[in-house]
C-alpha positions in Angstrom: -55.1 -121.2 77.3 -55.7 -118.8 74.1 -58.6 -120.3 72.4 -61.2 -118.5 69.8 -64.5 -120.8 69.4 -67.1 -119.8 66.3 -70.4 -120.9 66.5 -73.9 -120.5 64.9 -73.5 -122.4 61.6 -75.9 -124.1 60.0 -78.4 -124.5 57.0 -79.9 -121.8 55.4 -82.2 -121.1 52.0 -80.9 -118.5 50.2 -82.3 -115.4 51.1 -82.1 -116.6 54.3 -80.2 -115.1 57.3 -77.6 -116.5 59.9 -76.2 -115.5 62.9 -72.1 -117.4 63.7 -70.2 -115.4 66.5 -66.6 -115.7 68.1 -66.0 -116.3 71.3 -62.8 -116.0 73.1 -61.4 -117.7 76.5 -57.9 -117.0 78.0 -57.8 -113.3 76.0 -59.8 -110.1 75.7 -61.0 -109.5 72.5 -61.2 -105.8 72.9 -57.4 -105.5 72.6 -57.3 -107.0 69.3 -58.5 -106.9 65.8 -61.0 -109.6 64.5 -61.3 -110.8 61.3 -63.9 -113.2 59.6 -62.4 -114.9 56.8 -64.1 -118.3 54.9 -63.0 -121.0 53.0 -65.0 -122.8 50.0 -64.3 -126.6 49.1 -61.3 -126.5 46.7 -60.9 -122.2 47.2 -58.3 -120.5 49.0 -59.5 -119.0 52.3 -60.7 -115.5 51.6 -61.5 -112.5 54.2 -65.2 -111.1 55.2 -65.1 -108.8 57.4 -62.3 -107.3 60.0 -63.2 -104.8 63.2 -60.5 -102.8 64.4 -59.9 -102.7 68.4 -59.5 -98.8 69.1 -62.4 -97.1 66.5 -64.2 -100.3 65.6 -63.8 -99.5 62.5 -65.3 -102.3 60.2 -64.0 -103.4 56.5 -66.2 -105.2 54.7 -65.2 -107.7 51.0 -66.7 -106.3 48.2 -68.9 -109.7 47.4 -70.6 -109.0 51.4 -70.7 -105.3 51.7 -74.5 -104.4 52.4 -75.4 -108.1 53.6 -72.9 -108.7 55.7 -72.5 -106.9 59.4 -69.3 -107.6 61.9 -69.9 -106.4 65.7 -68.1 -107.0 69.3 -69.7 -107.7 72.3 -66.9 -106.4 74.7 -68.9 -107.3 77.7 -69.5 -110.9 76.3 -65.5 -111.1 74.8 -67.2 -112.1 71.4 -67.3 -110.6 68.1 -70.5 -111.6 66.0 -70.9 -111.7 61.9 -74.6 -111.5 60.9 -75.3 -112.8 57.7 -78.2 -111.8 55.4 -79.8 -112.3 51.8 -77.2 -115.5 51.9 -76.7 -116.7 48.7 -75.2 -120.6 47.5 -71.9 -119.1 47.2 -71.7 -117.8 50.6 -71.6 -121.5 51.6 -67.9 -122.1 52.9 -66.2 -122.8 56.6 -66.3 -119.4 58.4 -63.4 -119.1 60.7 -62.6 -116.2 63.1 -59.4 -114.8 63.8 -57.3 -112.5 66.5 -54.4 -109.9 66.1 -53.4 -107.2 68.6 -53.8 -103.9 66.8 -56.5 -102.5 64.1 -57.3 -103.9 61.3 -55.5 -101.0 59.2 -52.6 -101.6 60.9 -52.6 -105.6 59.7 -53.3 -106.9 56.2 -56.6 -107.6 57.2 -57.3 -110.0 53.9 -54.1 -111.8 54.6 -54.6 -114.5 56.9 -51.0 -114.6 57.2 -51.7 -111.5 59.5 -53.4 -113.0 62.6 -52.2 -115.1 65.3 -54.9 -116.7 66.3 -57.9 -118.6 65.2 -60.8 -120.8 66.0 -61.9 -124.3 64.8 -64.8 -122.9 61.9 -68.3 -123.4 61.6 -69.7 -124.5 58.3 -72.5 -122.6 56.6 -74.3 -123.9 53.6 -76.5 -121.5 51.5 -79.0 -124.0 49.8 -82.7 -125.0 49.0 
């Protein structure tokens, strides 16, 4: 069974760092591009981050570039987002998802691109 599992949310003061990752069972992640998208209450889902399968090439939003860093883990099939100098409006359901290919061969913001995704894992940015 396909199946893509985020964990590591949590709590966190701004400023703060946190740590969610993407494991995936039935699939190997190296043969696919990964992208980290989240969703705020009452926003559209919007993408983070995407890693291409070939280069691992990253792509970064504009609103996370510099605080933000997407990695694999081949050996572990999981692709990790680290979070830093979080802010309240980071707070939103981060959700991972899979497509065969690179990320410049997808509309990596589009959600509409992937196949696959996982459950989410809530992350709230507060004091």
């Amino acid at each position: 069974q396909v199946q893509l599992v985020e964990s590591g949310g949590g709590l966190v003061q701004p400023g703060g760092s946190l740590r969610v990752s993407c494991a995936a069972s039935g699939f190997t992640l190296d043969d696919y591009a990964i992208g980290w998208f989240r969703q705020a209450p009452g926003k559209e889902r919007e993408g983070v981050s995407c890693i291409s399968s070939s280069d691992g090439r990253r792509y970064y939003a504009g609103s996370v570039k510099g605080r933000f860093t997407i990695s694999r883990d081949n050996a572990k099939n999981t692709v990790d987002l680290q979070m830093n100098s979080l802010k309240p409006e980071d707070t939103a359901v981060y959700y991972c998802a899979a497509e065969v290919g690179d990320c410049d061969s997808l509309y990596y913001w589009d959600s509409r691109s992937y196949g696959y995704w996982g459950q989410g894992t809530q992350v709230t940015v507060s004091s």
